[in-house]
N, CA, C and O atoms as a DFTB+ gen file, in Angstrom:
224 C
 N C O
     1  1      -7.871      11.632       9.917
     2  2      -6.617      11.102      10.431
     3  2      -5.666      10.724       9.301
     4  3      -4.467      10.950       9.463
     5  1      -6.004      10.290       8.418
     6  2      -5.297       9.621       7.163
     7  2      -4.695      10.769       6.459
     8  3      -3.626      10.590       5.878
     9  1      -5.314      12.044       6.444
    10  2      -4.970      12.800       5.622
    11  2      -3.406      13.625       6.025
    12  3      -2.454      13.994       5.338
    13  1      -3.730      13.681       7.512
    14  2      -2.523      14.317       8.791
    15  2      -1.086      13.393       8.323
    16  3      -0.017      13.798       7.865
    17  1      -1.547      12.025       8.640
    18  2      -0.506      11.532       8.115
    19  2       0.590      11.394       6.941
    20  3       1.788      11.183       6.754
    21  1      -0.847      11.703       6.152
    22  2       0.336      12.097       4.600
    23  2       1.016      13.219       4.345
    24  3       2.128      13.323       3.826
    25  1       0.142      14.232       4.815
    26  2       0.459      15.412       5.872
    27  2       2.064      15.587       5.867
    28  3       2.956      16.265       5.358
    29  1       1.853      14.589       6.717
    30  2       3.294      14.450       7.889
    31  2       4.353      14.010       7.262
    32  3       5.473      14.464       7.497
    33  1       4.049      12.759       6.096
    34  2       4.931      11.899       5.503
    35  2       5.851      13.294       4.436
    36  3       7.033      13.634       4.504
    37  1       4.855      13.770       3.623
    38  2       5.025      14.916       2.684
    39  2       5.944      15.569       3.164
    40  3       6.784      15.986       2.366
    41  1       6.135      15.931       4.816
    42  2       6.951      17.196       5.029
    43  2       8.377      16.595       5.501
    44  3       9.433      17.226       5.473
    45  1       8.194      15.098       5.991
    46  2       9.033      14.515       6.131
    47  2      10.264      14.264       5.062
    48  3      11.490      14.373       5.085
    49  1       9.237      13.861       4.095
    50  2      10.118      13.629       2.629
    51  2      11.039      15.182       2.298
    52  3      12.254      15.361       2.219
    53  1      10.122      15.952       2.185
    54  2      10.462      17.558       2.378
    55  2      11.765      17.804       3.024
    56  3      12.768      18.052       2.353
    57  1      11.773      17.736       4.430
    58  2      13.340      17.567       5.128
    59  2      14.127      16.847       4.736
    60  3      15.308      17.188       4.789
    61  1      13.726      15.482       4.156
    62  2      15.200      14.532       3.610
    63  2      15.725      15.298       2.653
    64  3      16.892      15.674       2.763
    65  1      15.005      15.626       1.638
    66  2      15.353      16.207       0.404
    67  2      16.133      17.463       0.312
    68  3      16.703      17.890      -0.693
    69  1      16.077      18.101       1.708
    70  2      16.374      19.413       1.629
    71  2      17.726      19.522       2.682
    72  3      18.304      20.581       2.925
    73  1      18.148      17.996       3.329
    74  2      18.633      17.708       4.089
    75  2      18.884      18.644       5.465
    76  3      19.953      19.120       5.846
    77  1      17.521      18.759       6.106
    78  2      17.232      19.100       6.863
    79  2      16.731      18.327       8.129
    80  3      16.021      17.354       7.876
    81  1      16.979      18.595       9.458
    82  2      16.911      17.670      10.438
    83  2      15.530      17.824      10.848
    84  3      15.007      18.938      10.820
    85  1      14.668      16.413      11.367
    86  2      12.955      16.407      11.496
    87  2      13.332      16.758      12.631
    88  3      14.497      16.797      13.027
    89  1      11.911      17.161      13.498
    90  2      12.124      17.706      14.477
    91  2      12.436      16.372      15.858
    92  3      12.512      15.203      15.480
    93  1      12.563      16.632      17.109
    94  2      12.973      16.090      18.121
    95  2      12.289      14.434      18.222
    96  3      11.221      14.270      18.811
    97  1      12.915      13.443      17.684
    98  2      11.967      12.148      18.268
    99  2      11.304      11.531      17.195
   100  3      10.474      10.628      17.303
   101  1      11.711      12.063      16.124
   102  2      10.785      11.557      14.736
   103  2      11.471      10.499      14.475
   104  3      10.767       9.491      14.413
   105  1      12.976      10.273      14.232
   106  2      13.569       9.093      13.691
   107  2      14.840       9.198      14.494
   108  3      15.257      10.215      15.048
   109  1      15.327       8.156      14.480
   110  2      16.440       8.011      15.578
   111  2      17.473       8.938      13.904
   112  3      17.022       9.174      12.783
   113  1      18.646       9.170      14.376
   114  2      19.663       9.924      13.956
   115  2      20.501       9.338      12.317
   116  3      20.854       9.842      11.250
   117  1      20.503       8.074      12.943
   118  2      21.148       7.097      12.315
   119  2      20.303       6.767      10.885
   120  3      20.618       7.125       9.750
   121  1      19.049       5.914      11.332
   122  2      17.990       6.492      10.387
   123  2      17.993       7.299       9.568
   124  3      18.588       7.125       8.504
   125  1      17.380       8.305       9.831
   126  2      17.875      10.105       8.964
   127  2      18.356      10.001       7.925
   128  3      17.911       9.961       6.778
   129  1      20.115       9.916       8.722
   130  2      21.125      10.077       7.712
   131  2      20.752       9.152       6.691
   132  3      20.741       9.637       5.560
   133  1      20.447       7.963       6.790
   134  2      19.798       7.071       5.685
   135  2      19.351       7.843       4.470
   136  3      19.866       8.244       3.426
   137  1      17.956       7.886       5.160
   138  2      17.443       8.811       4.605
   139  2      17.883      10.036       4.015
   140  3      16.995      10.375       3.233
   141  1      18.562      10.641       4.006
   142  2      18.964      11.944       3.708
   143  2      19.804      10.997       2.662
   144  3      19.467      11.074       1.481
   145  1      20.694      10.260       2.957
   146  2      21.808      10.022       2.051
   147  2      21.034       9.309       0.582
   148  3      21.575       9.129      -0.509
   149  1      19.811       9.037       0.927
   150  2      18.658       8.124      -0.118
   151  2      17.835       8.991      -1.230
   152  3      17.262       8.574      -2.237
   153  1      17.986      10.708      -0.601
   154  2      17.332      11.364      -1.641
   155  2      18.681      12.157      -2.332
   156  3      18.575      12.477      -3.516
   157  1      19.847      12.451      -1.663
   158  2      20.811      12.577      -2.013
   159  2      21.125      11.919      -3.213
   160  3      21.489      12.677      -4.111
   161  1      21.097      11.040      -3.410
   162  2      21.430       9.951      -4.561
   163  2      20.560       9.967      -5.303
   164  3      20.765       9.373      -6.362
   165  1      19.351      10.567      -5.130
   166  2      18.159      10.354      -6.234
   167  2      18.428      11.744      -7.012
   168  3      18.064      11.910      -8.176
   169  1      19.181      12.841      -6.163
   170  2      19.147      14.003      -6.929
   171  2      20.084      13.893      -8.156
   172  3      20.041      13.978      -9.383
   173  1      21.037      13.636      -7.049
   174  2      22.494      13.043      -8.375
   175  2      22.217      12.530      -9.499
   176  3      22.581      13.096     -10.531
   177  1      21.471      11.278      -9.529
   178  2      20.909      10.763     -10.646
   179  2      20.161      11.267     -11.577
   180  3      20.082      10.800     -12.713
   181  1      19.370      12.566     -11.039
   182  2      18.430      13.067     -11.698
   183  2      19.302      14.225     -12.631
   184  3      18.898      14.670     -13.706
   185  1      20.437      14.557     -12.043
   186  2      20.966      15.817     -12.335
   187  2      21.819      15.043     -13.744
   188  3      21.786      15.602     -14.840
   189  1      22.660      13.539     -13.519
   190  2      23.224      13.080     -14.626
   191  2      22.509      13.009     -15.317
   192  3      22.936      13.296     -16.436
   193  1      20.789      12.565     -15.268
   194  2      20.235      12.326     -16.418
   195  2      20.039      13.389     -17.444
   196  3      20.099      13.238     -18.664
   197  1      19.761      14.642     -16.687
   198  2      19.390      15.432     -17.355
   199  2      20.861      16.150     -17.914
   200  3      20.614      17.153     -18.583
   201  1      22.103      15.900     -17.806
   202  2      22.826      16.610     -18.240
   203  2      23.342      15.690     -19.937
   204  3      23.885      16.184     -20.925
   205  1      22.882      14.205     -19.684
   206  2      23.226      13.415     -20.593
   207  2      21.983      13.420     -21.587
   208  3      21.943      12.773     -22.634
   209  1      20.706      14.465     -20.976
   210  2      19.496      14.764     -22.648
   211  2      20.508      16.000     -22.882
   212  3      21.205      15.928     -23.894
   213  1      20.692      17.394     -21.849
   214  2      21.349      18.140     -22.685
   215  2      22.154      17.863     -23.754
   216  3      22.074      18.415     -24.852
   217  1      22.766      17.191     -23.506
   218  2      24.145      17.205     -24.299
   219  2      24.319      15.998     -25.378
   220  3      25.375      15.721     -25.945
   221  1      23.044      15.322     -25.552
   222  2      22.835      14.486     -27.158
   223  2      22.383      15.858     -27.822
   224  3      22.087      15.898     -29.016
């Protein structure tokens, strides 16, 4: 059972990241967008960081 769940969490994270909608009933809407807007911002960050090693 434990394993399904991480499973689940994994693919979940998967859709935020890819900003893709979970399927029917997983998280209310509102939620989501949270979410979505939460890995959104982690990419951004990741993308400044790495443009500020390029470029020392």
């Amino acid at each position: 059972m434990k394993g399904q769940g991480s499973s689940l969490s994994s693919a979940m994270r998967t859709y935020a990241r890819n900003g893709e909608n979970p399927p029917d009933g997983f998280m209310c809407p509102q939620g989501w967008s949270v979410l979505v807007r939460y890995y959104e911002s982690l990419q951004a960050e990741d993308a400044t960081q790495q443009s500020a090693v390029v470029s020392a």
